[in-house]
C-alpha positions, 0 to 999 in steps of 0.5 A, a space after each residue: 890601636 884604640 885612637 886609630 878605630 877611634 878616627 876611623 870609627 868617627 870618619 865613617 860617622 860622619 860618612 853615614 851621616 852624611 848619606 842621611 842628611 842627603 837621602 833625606 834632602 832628596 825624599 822628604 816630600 816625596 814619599 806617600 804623596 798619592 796616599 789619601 787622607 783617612 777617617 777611622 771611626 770606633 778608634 780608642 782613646 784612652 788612659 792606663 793605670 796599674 792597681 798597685 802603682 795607684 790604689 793604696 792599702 795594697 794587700 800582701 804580695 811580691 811588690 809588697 814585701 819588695 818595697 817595705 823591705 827596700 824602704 826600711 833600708 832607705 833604698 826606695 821610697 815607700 808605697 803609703 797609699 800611692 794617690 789612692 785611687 782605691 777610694 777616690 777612684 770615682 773622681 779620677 774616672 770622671 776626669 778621664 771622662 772629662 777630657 773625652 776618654 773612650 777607653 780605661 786600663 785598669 788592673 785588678 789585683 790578684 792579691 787583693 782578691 786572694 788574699 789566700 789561696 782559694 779564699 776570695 775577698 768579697 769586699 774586694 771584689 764588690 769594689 772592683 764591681 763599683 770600679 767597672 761600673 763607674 768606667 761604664 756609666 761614663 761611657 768608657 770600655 774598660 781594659 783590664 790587666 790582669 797581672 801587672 807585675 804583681 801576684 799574692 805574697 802566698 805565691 811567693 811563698 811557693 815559689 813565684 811564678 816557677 811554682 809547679 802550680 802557679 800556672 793553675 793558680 792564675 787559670 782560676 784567678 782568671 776564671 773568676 774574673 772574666 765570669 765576673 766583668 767579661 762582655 759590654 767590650 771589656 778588652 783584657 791584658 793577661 800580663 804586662 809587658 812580661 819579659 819587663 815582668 821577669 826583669 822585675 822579678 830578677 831585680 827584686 830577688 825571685 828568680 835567677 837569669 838561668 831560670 828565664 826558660 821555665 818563668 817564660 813558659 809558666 807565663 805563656 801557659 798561663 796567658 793562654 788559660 787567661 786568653 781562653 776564660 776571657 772567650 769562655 766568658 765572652 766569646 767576642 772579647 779582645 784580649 793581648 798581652 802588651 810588649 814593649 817594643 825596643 829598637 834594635 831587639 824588637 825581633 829578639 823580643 818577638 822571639 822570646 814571647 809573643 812568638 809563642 802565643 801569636 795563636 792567642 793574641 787578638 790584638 798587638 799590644 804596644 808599649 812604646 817609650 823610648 827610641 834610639 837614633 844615631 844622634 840620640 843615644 840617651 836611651 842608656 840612661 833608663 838603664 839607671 832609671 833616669 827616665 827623664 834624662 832620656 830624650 823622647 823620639 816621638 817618630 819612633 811610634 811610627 818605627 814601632 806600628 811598622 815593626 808589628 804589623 809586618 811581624 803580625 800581618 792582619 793583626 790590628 795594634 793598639 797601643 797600650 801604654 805611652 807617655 812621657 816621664 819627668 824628674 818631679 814635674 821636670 825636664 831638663 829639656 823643657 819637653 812640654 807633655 802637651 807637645 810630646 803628646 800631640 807629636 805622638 798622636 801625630 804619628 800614629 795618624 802618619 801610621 794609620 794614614 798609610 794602612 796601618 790597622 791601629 785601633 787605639 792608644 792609650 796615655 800612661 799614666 792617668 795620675 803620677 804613680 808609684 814607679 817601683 820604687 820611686 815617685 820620682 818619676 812623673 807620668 801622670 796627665 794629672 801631678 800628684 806629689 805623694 811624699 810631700 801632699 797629703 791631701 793629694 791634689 791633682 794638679 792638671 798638667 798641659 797634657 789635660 788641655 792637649 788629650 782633650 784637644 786632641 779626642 775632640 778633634 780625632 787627632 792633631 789637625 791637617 798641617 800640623 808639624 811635630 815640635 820635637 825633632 826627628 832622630 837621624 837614623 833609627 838604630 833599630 831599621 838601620 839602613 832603612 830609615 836612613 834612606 827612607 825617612 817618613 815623610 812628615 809632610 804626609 796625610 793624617 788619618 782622623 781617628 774618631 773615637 
């Protein structure tokens, strides 16, 4: 039996594929051919970084005790300093600026600013204040994330985010912060990506899958606290919380999470990585954390703006992180991080010149970071190489050039044509993008920043 659904599992392969390669021989330059070129003024370009992937000296917390835990065993590398962004952060936010940046995604972190409960560290807080007002005297917005996987080791203690009082912990935490950097058109993230943020939890031995109801509606309760600080303090402020969006489960995902607080959301955060086509299964390799094994789908932003505005009518998008990831500085493709970036701005330019409401988009990472649990994985504009470099040089990658580039111009230039292929057939809007592949021959939108 099993050769048998193997042939005819290969057969009807080949039949779709078949189908593919002709709906798209008939399309291909048809499609969108009486959209018109757009220009978008006020678009956001930016960067992200996370406080406890870059900062250093990281105070007590759930990652913290995570890691010097997992590197005395010698299964993670340890955190050290990271690339220090904690004390050379006037350098890297002026190499942002350097390259044209409008936009700065940072994260402050709980448990450096609470070390215990109800006692706030000044110190800390008056660097953040020095942080916030380098991003702006550069003429950049900041973004600011207020959890990123990471909360106060004395949390932990009472039980993480299934704490009966976790919930009015973060209100006040978020209280603090939005009555101290809110307004100047600081946008805010409540928390990153949070159904990744459970997963992590998981991996790190704080909750059970059976517990993923309750950790879910702490977070949505506690969103919502933040959502509503951030307007107390500024009643004109854009606050979201980001999902990444995954090809095929995308519904299943909305489901889980921004279904709940679609009330609270002013924006779409998008976090986009990896896409999943018929000729491309590598996704898989994520799974084990070979992110660089993954082959990049560039087009699968386009997949990712369609899926939101549809779902979120009205809402306008942005994409909060997205990036490409190599093993130490490479790939065994050879994609260039210049060509991966310019295909993705292209396709964000395809999106918004057929009437999708993107706004901004952001590159993670800035600077390469502590990727929990390894530096392996390399997502910086700028190398670092943390374990082997003391001094911590930045190393500008050809993705510096191309961001530059790209800001300048507002976006890649008419007649541009993505470098990497197209995957045949998306998995996550079979049949559609089979029968009704975008058109990359399509106008492009200048998106000015």
């Amino acid at each position: 039996m099993r050769s048998v659904s193997l042939v005819v599992t290969r057969k009807l392969l080949a039949q779709v594929l078949v189908v593919c390669l002709a709906a798209s021989a008939l399309i291909a330059g048809s499609a969108h051919a009486g959209a018109q070129t757009r220009a978008v003024e006020g678009f956001h370009w930016g960067v992200a970084t996370s406080g406890f992937q870059v900062e250093g000296s990281n105070a007590d917390s759930n990652w913290k005790r995570h890691v010097d835990g997992a590197a005395s065993r010698g299964e993670a590398d340890p955190v050290n300093d990271a690339v220090d962004f904690w004390n050379r952060y006037e350098e890297d936010i002026a190499r942002a600026a350097d390259m044209g940046v409008t936009t700065f995604r940072l994260s402050v972190e709980w448990s450096r600013i609470e070390p215990q409960p109800g006692q706030y560290d000044e110190q800390a807080l008056r660097r953040y204040d020095d942080i916030l007002s380098t991003i702006r005297a550069h003429g950049m917005t900041p973004m600011i994330t207020m959890v990123h996987y990471v909360y106060p080791g004395w949390l932990v203690d009472r039980g993480g985010f299934l704490s009966p009082d976790a919930v009015e912990a973060f209100g006040r935490y978020a209280e603090l912060i939005t009555e101290r950097w809110a307004g100047d058109g600081t946008m805010w993230v409540t928390f990153n990506e949070p159904l990744v943020f459970f997963s992590h939890e998981l991996r790190i031995g704080l909750v059970g899958l059976h517990q993923f109801n309750a950790f879910r509606d702490n977070v949505v309760a506690a969103h919502k606290l933040g959502y509503h600080a951030a307007h107390r303090a500024d009643p004109d402020a854009m606050v979201t919380a980001n999902e990444a969006y995954l090809p095929a489960f995308a519904p299943a995902t909305d489901d889980l999470l921004l279904n709940h607080i679609r009330g609270e959301l002013d924006f779409i955060g998008i976090d986009y990585y990896y896409g999943i086509a018929l000729d491309n299964l590598t996704t898989i390799r994520a799974a084990w954390d070979d992110f660089a094994g993954v082959r990049p789908q560039p087009e699968g932003m386009y997949e990712s703006i369609v899926h939101y505005a549809k779902h979120f009518p009205g809402m306008p998008l942005y994409i909060v992180e997205n990036g490409l990831p190599t093993d130490n500085g490479h790939r065994g493709d050879a994609i260039d991080r210049g060509d991966y970036l310019r295909d993705t701005v292209f396709w964000i330019q395809r999106a918004v010149a057929d009437g999708y409401p993107v706004i901004g988009y952001n590159h993670w990472s800035l600077v390469d970071n502590y990727e929990w649990g390894s530096y392996d994985s390399r997502f910086g504009l700028y190398q670092v190489d943390v374990l082997t470099d003391p001094a911590l040089e930045r190393r500008p990658t050809s993705g510096v050039d191309a961001y530059r580039d790209v800001i300048t111009r507002g976006g890649v230039p008419e007649g541009y044509r993505p470098v990497l292929p197209v995957g045949m057939c998306s998995l996550g809007t079979i049949p559609d993008t089979c029968l009704n592949p975008v058109d990359v021959h399509g106008p492009l939108a200048t998106l000015a920043g």
